[in-house]
Backbone as CSV, one residue per row, in Angstrom:
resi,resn,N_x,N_y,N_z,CA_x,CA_y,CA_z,C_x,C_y,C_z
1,UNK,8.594,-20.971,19.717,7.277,-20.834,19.143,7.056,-19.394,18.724
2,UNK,6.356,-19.480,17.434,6.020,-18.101,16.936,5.056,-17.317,17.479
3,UNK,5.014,-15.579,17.786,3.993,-15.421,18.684,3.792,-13.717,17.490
4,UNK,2.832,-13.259,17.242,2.847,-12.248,16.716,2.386,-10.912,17.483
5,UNK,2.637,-9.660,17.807,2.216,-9.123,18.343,1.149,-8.964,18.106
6,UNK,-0.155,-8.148,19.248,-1.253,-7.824,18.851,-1.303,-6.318,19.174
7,UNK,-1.106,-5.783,17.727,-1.214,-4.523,18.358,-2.105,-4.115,16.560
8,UNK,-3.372,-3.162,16.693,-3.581,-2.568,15.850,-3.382,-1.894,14.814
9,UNK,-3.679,-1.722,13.377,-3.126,-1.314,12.528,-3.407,0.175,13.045
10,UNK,-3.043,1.243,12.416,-3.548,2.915,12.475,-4.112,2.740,11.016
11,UNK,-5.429,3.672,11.198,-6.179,4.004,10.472,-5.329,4.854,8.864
12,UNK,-4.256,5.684,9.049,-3.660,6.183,8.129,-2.835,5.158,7.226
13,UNK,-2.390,4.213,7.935,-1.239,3.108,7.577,-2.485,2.163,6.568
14,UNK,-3.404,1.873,7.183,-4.352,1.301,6.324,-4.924,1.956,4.765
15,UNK,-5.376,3.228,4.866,-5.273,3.585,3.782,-4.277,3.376,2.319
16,UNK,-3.446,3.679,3.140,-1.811,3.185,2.212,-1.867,1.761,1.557
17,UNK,-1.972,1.257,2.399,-2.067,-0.223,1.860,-1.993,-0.893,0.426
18,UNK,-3.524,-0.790,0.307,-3.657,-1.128,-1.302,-2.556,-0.320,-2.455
19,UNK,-2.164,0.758,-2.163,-1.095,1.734,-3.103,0.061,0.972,-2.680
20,UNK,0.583,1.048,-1.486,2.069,0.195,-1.115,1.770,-1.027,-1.807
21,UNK,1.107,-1.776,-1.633,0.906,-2.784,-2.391,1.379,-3.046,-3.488
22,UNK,0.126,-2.248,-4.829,0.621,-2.402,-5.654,1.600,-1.433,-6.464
23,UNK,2.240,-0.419,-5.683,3.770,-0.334,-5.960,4.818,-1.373,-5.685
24,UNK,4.765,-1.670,-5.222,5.445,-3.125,-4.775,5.444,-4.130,-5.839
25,UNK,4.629,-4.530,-6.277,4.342,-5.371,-7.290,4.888,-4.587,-8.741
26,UNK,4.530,-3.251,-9.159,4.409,-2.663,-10.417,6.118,-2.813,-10.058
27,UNK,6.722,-2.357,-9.116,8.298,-1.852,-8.761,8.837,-3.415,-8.957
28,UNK,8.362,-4.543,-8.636,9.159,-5.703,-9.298,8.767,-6.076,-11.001
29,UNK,7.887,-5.923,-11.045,7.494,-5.863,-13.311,8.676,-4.482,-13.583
30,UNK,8.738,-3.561,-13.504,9.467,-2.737,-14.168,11.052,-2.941,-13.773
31,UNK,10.946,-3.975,-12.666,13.098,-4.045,-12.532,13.306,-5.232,-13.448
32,UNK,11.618,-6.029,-13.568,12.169,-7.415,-14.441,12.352,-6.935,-15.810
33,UNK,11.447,-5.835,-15.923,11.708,-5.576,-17.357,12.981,-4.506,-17.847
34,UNK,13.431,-4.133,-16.656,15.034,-3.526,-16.911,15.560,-4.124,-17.192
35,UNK,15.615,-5.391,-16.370,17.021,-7.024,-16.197,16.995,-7.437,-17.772
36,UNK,15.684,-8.059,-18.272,15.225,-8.734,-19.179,15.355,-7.765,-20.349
37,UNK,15.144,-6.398,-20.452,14.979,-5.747,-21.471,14.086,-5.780,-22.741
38,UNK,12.810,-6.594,-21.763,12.175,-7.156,-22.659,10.725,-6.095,-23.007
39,UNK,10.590,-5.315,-22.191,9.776,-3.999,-22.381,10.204,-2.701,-21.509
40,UNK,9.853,-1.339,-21.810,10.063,-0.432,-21.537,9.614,0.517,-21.209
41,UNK,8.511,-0.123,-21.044,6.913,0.674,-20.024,5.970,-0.512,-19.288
42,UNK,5.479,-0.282,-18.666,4.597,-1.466,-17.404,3.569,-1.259,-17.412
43,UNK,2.540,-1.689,-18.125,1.048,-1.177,-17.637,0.775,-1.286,-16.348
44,UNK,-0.702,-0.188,-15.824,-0.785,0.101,-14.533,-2.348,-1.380,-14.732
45,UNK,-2.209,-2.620,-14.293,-3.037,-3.100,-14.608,-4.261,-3.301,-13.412
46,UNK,-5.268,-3.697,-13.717,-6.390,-3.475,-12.789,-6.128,-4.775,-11.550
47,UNK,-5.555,-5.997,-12.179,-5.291,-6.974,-11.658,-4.520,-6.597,-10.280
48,UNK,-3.364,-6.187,-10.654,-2.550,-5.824,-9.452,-3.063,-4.981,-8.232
49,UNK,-4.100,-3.907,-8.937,-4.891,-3.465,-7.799,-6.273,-3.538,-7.625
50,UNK,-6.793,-4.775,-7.510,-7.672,-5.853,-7.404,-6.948,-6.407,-6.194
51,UNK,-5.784,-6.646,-6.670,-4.905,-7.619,-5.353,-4.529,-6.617,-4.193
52,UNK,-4.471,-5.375,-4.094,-3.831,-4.391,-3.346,-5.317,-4.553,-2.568
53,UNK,-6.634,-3.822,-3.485,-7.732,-3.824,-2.692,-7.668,-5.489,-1.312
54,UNK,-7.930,-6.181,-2.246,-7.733,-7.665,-1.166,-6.916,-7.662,0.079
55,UNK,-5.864,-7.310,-0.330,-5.292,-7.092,0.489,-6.040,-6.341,1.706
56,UNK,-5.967,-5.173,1.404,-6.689,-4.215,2.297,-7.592,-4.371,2.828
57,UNK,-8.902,-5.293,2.171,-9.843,-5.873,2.542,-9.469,-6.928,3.904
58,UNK,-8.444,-7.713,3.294,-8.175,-8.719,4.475,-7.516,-7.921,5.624
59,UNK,-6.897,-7.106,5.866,-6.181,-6.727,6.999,-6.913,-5.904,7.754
60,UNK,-8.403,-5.449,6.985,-9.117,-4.506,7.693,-9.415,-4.448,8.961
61,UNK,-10.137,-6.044,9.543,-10.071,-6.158,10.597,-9.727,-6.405,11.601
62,UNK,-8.523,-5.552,11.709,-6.810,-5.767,12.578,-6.708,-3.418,12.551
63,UNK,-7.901,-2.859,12.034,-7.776,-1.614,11.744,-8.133,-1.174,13.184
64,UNK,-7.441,-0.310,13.840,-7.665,0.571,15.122,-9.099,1.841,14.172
65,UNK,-10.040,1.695,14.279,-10.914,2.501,14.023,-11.043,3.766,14.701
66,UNK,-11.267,5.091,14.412,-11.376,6.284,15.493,-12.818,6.377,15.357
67,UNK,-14.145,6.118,14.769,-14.935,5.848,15.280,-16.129,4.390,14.692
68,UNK,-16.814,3.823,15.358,-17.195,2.842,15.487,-18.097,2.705,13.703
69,UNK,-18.668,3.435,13.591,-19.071,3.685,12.244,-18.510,3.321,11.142
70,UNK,-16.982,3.726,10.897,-15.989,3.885,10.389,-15.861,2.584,9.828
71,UNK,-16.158,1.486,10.568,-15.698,0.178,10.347,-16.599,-0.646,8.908
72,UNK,-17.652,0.038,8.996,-18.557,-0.510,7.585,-18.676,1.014,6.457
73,UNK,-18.749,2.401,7.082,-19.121,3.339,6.019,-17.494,3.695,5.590
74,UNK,-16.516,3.508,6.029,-15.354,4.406,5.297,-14.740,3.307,4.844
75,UNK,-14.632,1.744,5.352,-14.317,0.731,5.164,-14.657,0.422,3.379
76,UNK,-15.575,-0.184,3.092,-16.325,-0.532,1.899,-16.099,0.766,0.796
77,UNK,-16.589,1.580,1.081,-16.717,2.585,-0.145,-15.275,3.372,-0.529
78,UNK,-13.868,2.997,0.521,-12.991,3.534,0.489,-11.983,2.073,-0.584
79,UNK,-12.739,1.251,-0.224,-12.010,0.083,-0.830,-12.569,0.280,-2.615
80,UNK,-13.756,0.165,-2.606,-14.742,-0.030,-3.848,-14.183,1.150,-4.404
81,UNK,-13.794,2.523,-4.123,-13.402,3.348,-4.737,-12.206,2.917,-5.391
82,UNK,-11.062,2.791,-4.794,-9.779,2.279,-5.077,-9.894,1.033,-6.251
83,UNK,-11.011,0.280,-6.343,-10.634,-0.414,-6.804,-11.325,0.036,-8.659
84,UNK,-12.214,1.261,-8.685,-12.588,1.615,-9.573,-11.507,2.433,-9.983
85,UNK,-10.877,3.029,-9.136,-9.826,3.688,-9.709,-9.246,2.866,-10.765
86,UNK,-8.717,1.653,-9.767,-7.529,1.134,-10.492,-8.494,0.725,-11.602
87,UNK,-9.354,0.215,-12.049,-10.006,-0.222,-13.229,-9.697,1.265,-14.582
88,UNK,-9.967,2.261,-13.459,-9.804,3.138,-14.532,-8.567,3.598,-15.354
89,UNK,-7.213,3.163,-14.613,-6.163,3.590,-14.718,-5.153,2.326,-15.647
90,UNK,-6.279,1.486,-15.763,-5.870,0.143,-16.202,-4.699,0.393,-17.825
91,UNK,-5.056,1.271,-18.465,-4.585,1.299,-19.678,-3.502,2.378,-19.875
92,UNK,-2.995,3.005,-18.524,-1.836,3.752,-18.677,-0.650,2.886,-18.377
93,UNK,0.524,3.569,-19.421,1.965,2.934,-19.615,2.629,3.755,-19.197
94,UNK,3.596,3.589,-17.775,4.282,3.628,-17.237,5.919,2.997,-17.214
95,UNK,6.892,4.132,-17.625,7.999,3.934,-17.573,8.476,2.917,-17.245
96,UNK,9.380,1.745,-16.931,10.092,0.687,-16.174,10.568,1.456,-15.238
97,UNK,11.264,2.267,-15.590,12.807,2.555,-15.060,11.623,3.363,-13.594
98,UNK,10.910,3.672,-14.269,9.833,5.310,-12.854,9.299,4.068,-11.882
99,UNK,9.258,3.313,-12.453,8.209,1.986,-11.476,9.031,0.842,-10.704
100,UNK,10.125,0.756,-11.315,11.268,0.477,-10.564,12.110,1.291,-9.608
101,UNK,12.157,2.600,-9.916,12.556,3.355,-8.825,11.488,4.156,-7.328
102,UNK,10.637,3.824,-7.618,9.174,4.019,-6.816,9.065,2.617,-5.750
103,UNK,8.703,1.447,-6.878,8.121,0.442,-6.384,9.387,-0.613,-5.678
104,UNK,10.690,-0.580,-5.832,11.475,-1.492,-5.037,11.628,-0.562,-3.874
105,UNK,11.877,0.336,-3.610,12.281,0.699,-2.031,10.728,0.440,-1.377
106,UNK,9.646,1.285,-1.712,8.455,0.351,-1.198,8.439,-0.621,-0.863
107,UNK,8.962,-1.982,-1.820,9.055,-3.087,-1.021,9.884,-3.728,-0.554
108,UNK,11.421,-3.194,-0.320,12.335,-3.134,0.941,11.946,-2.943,1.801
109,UNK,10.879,-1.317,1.911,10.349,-1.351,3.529,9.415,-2.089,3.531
110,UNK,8.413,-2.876,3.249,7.447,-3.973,3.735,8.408,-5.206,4.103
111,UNK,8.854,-5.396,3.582,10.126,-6.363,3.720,10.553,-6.274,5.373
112,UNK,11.554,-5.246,5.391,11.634,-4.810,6.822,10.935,-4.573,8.175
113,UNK,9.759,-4.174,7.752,8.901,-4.060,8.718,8.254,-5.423,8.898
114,UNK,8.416,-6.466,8.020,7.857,-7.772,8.064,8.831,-8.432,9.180
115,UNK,9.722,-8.137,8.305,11.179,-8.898,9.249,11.259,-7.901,10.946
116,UNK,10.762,-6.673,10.548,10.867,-6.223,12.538,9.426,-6.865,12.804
117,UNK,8.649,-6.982,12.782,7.924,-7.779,13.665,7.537,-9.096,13.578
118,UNK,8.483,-9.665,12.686,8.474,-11.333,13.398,9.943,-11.271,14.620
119,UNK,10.422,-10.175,14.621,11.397,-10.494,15.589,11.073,-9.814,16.908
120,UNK,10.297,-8.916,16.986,9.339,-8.774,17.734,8.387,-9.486,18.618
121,UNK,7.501,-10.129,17.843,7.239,-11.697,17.728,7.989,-12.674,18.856
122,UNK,9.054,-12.391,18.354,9.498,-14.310,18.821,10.510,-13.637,20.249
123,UNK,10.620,-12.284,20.313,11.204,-11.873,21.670,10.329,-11.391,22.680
124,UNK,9.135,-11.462,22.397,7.975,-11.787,23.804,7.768,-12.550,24.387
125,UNK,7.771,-12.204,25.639,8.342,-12.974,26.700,6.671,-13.486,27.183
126,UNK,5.811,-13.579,27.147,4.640,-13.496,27.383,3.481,-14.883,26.211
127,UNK,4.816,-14.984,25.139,4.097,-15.804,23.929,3.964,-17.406,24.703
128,UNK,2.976,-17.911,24.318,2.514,-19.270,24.607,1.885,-19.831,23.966
């Protein structure tokens, strides 16, 4: 049986998020468009970090907070920012080749760290 640890995100690791994210995503459009050769720049689109924000949004409350406040004033306006960013950044073209070399090792390590703690996970001795 699957058991996941419970251990808190850190407040710094959370920040990251929405950016790991959507490097991750931009870093698989710019290797498809190496493979494919079918374009040679990637827009930075708002969509993808729309989805990064979500992200971030959903995992928030799994966030080790350093103070209690933190959880609604740095929470919300740190997200809503990010996500105006990305609105703003919507119409820059970005290399393949820069967004492929950025965005796949990014998501090797999510990858990995996914894969260390489901194995983590399933070697607690304590899961029920």
């Amino acid at each position: 049986m699957f058991c996941a640890a419970e251990r808190p995100m850190h407040q710094r690791l959370w920040l990251a998020v929405p950016f790991l994210f959507s490097a991750a995503v931009f870093g698989l459009m710019g290797s498809a468009g190496l493979i494919t050769a079918s374009w040679t720049t990637v827009p930075l689109s708002p969509v993808v970090s729309g989805a990064g924000v979500a992200v971030a949004a959903a995992v928030s409350g799994g966030v080790r907070w350093r103070r209690p406040w933190q959880r609604t004033w740095l929470r919300w306006p740190y997200l809503a920012a990010v996500l105006v960013f990305g609105v703003l950044v919507g119409a820059v073209e970005v290399p393949a080749l820069a967004t492929a070399v950025v965005g796949l090792p990014v998501l090797l390590g999510l990858v990995f760290q996914c894969l260390m703690q489901s194995e983590e996970g399933r070697s607690a001795s304590d899961c029920r």
